[in-house]
N, C-alpha and C positions, 0 to 999 in steps of 0.2 A: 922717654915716656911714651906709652900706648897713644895713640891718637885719638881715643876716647877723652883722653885729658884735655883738649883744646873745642870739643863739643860748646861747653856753657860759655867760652869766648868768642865761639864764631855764633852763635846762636843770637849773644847780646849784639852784636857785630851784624851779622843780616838783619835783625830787628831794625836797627838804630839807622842802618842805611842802603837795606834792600840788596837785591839782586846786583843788580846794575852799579850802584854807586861804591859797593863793594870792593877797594882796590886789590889789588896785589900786596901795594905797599901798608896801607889799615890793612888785610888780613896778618900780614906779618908785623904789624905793632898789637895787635888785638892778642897773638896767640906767643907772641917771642920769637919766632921761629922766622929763620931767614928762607928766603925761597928756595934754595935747595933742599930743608927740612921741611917744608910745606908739601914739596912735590914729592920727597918720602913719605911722608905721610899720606900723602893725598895725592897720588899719579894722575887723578882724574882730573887734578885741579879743582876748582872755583864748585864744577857739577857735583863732582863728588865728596866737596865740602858740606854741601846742601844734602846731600844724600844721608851723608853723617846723621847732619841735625835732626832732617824729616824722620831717620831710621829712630830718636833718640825721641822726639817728639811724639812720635806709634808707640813705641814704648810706653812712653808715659803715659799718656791716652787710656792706653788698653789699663795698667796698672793701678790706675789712679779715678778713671771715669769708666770705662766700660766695665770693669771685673766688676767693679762695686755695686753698679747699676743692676749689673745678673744677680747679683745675692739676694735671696729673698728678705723681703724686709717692708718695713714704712715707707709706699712710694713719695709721702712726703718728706721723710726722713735723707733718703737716699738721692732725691733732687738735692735736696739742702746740702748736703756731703760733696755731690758735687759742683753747686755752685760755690762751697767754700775751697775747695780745692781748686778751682778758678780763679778765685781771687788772691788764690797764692801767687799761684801760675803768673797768673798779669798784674800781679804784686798792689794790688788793690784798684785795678784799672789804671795804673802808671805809665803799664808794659802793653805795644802792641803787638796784633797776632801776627807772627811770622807769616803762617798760612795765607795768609789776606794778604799781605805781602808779595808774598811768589806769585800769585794770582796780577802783579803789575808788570808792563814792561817784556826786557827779552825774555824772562825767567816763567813765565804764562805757559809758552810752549815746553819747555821742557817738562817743570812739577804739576803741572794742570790733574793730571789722572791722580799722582799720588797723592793733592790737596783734594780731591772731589771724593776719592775712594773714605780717607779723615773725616772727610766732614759726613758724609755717607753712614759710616758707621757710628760717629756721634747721634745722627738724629736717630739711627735706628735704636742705638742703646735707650733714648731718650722715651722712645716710642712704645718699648719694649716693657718700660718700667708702665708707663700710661697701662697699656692694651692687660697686661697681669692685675693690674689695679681694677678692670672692668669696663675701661673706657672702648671704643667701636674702634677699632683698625686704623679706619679713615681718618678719622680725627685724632687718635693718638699721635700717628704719622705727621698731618697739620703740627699739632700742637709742639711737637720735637723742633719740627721746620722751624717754626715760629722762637722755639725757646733761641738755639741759635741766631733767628738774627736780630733777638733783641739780647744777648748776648755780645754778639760784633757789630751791630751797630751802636754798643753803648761804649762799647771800645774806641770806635773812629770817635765821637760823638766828645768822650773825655779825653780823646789825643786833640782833637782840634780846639776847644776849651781851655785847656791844659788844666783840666778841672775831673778828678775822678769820683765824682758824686755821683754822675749819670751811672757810672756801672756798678757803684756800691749800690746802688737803690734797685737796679734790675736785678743785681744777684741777691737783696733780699726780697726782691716783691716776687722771682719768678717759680720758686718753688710752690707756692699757694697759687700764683695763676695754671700754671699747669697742672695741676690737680683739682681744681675746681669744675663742678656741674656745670653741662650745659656749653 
C-alpha cells in the first residue's frame, strides 16, 4: 500500500500521544506495519512520519479553510463554513490539534516553522475574509489572531474538561463575533 494509506493512523496516533511519547512499537501497532515496513515507507523515520501528516494537514487546510475563505461570498457565511468544517476536523471538539502538539517537547525544534507558517496562513485567510468585508487591515488581522485562539484554546479548554461544549459554543458564537462592528 502507498504510504499515503497510514496518514489518518499516524495522525490519530501523534494526536493521542504526541511527538515524544510516540513509540516505534504504537507506531507499528497504529499502522500494521512492522519496522522494517515503517522504515520503507518512511526512511526518515518518526521526522518524516510527521512530515507525512503536516504535508496532509496543508493539504487540508488550503482545501477545506483557505480556498473557501478566498471565494467571494457571505463573510458571515464563509466564517461559519469554516468553523463547521472545524468541527468536523476536531470531531466536535473531542480531537486535539496536532499542531499545538508539535509546538511541545523535542518536536518544538524540528516543526516550529512549518506550524507557525499553518497557523500564519490561517489568520491570514481569516483576515482576508474580514478586510474584503470592509473591516481596517489592523483589526481584521486582530480579529483572525483572536478567532484562532479562541478556537485552540476552546480545544485545550474541552481536552482538560473532557467536555466539548466550550468548543461547540466558540465555533457557533465566532462567526457573528468576527463580523461584528466596532
Amino acid at each position: 500500500m502507498p504510504k499515503e494509506t497510514y496518514i489518518p493512523s499516524l495522525l490519530c496516533l501523534f494526536r493521542q500521544h504526541g511527538y515524544d511519547g510516540a513509540t516505534l512499537a504504537k507506531i507499528s501497532a497504529a499502522t500494521g506495519l512492522g519496522k522494517a515496513s515503517l522504515y520503507h515507507h518512511f526512511p526518515g523515520g518518526k521526522d518524516e512520519m510527521v512530515e507525512a501528516v503536516l504535508d496532509y494537514l496543508e493539504r487540508w487546510m488550503d482545501q477545506n479553510i483557505v480556498q473557501k475563505l478566498k471565494t467571494p461570498g457571505d463573510p458571515l457565511a464563509q466564517l461559519q463554513q469554516m468553523c463547521d468544517r472545524l468541527s468536523e476536523v476536531y470531531d466536535g471538539g473531542k480531537q486535539p490539534c496536532l499542531s499545538a502538539i508539535l509546538l511541545l517537547g523535542s518536536a518544538r525544534d524540528v516543526f516550529h516553522n512549518r506550524v507557525q507558517a499553518l497557523y500564519q496562513i490561517w489568520i491570514d485567510a481569516i483576515a482576508n475574509v474580514l478586510t474584503a468585508a470592509g473591516m481596517n487591515k489592523s483589526l481584521a488581522h486582530q480579529r483572525g489572531e483572536n478567532a484562532v485562539i479562541a478556537i485552540q484554546g476552546a480545544l485545550i479548554l474541552s481536552q482538560a474538561l473532557n467536555n466539548s461544549a466550550p468548543f461547540q459554543r466558540v465555533m457557533q458564537q465566532l462567526p457573528k463575533e468576527l463580523c461584528r462592528n466596532g
